[in-house]
C-alpha positions as CSV (number, residue, x, y, z in Angstrom):
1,X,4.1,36.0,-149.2
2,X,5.9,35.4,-146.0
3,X,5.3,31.6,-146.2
4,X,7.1,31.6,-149.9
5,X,9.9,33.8,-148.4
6,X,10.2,31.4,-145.2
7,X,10.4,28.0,-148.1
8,X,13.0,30.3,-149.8
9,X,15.1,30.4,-146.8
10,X,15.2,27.3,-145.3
11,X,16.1,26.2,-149.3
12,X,18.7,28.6,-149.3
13,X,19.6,27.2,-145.5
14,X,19.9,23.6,-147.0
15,X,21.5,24.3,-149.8
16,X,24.2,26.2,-147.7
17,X,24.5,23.5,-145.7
18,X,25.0,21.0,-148.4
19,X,27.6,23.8,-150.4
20,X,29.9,23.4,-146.9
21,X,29.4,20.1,-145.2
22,X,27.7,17.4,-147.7
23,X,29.0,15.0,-150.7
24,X,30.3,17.0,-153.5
25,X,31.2,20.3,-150.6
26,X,34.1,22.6,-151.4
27,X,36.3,20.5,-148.9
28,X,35.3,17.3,-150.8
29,X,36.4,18.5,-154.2
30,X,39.9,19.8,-153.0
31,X,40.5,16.6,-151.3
32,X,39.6,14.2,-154.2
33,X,41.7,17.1,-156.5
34,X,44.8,16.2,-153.9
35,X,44.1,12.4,-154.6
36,X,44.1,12.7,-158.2
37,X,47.3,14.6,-157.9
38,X,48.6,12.2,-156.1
39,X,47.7,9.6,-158.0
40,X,49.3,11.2,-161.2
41,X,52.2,11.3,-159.6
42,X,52.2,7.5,-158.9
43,X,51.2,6.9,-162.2
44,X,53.7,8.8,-164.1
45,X,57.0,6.7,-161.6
46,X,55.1,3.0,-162.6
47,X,54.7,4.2,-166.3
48,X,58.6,4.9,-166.5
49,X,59.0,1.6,-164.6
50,X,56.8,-0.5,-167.7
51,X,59.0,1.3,-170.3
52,X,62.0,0.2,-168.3
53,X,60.5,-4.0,-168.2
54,X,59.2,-3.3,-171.6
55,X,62.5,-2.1,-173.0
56,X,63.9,-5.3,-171.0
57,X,61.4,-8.2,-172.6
58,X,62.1,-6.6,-176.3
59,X,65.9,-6.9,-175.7
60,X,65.9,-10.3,-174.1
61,X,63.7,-11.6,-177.1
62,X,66.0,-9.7,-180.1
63,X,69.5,-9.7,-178.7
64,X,71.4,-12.8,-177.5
65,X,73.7,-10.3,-176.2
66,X,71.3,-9.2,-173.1
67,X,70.6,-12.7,-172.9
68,X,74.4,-13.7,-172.3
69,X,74.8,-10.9,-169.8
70,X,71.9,-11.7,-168.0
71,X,73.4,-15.1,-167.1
72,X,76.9,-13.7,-166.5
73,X,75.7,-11.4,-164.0
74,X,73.2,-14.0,-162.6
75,X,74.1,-17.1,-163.1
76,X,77.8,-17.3,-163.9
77,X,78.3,-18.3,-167.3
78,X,81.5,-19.3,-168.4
79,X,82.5,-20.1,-171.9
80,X,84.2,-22.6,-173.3
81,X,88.0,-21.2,-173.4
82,X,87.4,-18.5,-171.2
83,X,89.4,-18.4,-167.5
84,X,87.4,-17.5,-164.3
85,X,89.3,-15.1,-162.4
86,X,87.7,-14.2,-158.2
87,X,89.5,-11.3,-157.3
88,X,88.6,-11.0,-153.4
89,X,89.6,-8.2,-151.6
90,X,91.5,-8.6,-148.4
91,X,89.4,-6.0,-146.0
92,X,85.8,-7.5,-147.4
93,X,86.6,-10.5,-146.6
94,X,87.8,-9.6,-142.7
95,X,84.5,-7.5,-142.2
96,X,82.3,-10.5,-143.8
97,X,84.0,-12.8,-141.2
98,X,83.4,-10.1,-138.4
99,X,80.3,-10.3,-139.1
100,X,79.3,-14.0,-140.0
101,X,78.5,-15.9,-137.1
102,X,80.5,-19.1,-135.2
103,X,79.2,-22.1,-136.0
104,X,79.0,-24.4,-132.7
C-alpha cells in the first residue's frame, strides 16, 4: 500500500511540475493568449488596409475619373485647352533654398 501511495505522489509531483513549468503550463497559455491578441489586432489594421487597395483597383478599372486624377496628382496631366498655373509661395521657397545645399 505504501508503494502505490509513493507512485501516486511522485505522479501527482510530475504532473505538478508539468501544470507550472512544462509545454502547455498556465504561463504558456497566457502568453500564446497575448500573441493571439496581438495578432488580432494586426490583423484587423491590414484587413482595413486591403479594403482600402481593393476599393482602389475596383475604381481604377470602372471609373476613368480616378484614373485622370491619379495622373493629375502624379504625373501632371494637362489637357488639351487647359492653362497650367504654379503658384509658388514666397517663404517655401526661401526655406527650400536655406536648406538645399551650394553647389561647388
Amino acid at each position: 500500500m505504501k508503494i502505490v501511495l509513493a507512485i501516486l505522489i511522485v505522479v501527482l509531483v510530475a504532473l505538478q511540475i508539468r501544470l507550472w513549468r512544462g509545454e502547455g503550463s498556465l504561463s504558456d497559455i497566457e502568453r500564446l493568449e497575448h500573441e493571439i491578441a496581438s495578432q488580432t489586432t494586426t490583423n484587423a489594421g491590414l484587413d482595413q488596409r486591403n479594403k482600402r487597395l481593393l476599393q482602389q483597383v475596383s475604381d481604377l478599372k470602372t471609373g476613368l475619373d480616378s484614373v485622370e486624377e491619379h495622373a493629375r496628382s502624379e504625373m501632371g496631366l494637362i489637357k488639351k485647352g487647359e492653362t497650367y498655373y504654379l503658384i509658388v509661395d514666397k517663404n517655401q521657397t526661401r526655406s527650400a533654398m536655406a536648406v538645399a545645399p551650394t553647389a561647388q
